[in-house]
NUDREN-701367 format. One line per field, with one value per residue: x, y, z of N, C-alpha, C, O in turn. Coordinates in Angstrom, 1 decimal. Layout:
# NUDREN-701367
n.u: (X/...)
n.v: (Y/...)
n.w: (Z/...)
ca.u: (X/...)
ca.v: (Y/...)
ca.w: (Z/...)
c.u: (X/...)
c.v: (Y/...)
c.w: (Z/...)
o.u: (X/...)
o.v: (Y/...)
o.w: (Z/...)
***
This chain:
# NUDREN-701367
n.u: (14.7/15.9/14.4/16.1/16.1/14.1/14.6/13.2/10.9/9.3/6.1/4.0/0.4/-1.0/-3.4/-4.0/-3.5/-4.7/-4.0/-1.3/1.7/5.1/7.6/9.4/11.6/11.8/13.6/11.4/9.4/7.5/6.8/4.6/6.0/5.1/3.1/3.6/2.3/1.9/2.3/0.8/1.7/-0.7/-3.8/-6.9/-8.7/-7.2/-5.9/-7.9/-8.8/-6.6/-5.9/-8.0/-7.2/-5.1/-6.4/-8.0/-5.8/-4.5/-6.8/-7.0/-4.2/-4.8/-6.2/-5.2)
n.v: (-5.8/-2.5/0.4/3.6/6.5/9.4/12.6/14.5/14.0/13.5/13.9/15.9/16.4/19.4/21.3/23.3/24.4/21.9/19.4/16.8/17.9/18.9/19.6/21.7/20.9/21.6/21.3/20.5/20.8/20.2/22.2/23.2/23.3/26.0/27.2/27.5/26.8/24.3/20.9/17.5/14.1/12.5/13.0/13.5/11.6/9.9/9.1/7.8/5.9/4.4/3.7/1.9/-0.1/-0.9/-2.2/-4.2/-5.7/-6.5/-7.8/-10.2/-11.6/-11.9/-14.2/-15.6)
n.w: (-6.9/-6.2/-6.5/-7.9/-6.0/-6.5/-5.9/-7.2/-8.3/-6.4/-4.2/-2.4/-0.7/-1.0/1.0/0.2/-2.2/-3.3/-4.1/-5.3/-4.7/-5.8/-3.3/-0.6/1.9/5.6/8.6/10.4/8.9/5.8/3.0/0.3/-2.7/-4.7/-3.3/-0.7/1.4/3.9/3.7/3.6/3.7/2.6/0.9/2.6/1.7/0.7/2.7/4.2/2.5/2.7/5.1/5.5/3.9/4.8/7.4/6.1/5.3/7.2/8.6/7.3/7.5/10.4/10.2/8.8)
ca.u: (15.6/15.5/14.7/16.7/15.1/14.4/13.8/12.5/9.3/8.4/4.9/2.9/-0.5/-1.0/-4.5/-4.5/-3.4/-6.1/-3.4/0.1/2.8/6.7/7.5/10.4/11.7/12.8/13.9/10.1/8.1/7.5/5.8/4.6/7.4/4.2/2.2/4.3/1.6/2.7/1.7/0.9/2.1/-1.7/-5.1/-7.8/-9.6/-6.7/-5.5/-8.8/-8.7/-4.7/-6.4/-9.1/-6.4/-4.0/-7.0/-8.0/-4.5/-4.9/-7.8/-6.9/-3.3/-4.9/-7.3/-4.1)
ca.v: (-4.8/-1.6/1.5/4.6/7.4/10.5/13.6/15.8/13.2/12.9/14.5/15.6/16.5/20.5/21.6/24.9/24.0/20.4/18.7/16.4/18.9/19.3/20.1/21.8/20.5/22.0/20.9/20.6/20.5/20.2/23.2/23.0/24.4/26.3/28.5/27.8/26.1/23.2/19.7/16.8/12.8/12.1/14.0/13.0/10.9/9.1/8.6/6.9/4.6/3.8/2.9/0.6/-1.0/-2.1/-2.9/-5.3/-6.7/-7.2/-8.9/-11.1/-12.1/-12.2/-14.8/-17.0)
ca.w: (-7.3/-5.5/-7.7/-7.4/-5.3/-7.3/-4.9/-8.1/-8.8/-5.0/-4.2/-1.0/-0.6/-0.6/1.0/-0.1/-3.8/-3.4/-5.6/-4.7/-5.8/-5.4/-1.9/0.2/3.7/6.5/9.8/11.4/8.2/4.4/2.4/-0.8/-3.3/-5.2/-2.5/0.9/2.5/4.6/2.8/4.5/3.3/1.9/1.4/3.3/0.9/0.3/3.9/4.3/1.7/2.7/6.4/4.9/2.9/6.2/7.8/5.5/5.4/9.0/8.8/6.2/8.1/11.7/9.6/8.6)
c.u: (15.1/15.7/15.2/15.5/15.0/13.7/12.8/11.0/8.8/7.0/4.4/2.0/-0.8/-2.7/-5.1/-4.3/-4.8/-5.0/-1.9/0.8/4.4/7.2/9.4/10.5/12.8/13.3/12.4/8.8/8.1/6.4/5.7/5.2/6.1/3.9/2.7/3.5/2.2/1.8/1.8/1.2/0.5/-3.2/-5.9/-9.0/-8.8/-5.6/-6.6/-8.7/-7.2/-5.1/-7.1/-8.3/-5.8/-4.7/-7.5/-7.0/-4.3/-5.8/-7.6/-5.5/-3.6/-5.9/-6.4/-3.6)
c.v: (-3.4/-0.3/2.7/5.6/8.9/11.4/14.4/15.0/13.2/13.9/14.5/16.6/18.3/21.1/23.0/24.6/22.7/19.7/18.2/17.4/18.6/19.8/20.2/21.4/21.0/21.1/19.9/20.1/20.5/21.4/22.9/24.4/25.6/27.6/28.6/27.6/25.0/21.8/18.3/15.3/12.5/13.2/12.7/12.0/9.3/8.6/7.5/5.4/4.1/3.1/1.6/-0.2/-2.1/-2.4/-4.3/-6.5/-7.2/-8.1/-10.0/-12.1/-12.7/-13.9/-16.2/-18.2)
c.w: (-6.8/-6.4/-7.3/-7.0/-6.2/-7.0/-5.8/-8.1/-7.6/-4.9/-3.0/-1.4/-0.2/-0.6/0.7/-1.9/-4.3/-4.4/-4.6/-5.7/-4.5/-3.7/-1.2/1.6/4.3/7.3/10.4/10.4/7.1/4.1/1.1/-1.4/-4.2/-4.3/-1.2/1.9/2.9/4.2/3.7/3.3/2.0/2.0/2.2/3.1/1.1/1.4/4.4/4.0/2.0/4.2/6.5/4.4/4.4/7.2/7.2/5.5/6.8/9.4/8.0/6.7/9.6/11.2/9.1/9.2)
o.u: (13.9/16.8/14.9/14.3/16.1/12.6/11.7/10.0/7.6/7.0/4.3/2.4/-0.8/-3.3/-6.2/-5.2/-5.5/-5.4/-1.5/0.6/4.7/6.5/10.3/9.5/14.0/13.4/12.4/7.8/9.1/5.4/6.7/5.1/6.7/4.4/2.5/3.6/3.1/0.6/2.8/0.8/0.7/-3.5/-5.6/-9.9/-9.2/-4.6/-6.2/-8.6/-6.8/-4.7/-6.9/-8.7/-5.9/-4.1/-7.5/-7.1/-4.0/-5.6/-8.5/-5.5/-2.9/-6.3/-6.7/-2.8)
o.v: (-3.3/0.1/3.0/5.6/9.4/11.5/14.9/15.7/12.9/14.8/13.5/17.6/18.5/21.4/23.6/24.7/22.7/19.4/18.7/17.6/18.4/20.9/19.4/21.4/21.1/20.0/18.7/19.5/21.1/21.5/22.4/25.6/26.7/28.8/29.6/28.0/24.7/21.7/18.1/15.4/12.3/14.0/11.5/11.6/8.2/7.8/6.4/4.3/3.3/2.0/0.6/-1.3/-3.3/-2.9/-5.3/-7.7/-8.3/-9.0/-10.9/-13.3/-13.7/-14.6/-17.3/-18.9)
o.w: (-6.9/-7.0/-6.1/-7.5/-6.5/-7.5/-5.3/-7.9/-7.6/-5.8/-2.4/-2.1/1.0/-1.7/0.9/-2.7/-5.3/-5.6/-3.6/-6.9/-3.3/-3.4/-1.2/2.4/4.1/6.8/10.8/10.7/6.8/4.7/0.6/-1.2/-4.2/-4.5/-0.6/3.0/2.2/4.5/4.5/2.1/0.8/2.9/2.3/3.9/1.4/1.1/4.9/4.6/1.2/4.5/7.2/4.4/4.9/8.2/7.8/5.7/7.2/10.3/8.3/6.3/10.0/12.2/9.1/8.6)
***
């Protein structure tokens, strides 16, 4: 079952705030709705650990 999308809860990563927060999008780029810095998909902790993950799943499929 596919759950409805609900733009108000979504979250990206704002390095000037250090926190996922609310975020506006333009054309080119997402800023965080807060301070108007430009927010990226994941912090850098947790881009890591999301790399380590689908490598594992890689290894664990190429292994099948």
């Amino acid at each position: 079952m596919l759950i409805p999308h609900d733009f108000y809860s979504e979250k990206k990563w704002c390095p000037k705030c250090r926190n996922y927060v609310p975020y506006l999008v333009s054309l080119e780029k997402c800023y965080c709705a807060r301070c108007g810095h430009p927010v990226t998909l994941f912090s850098e902790e947790d881009k890591k650990k999301f790399k380590k993950a689908l490598e594992k799943k890689r290894t664990i499929n190429r292994a099948s």
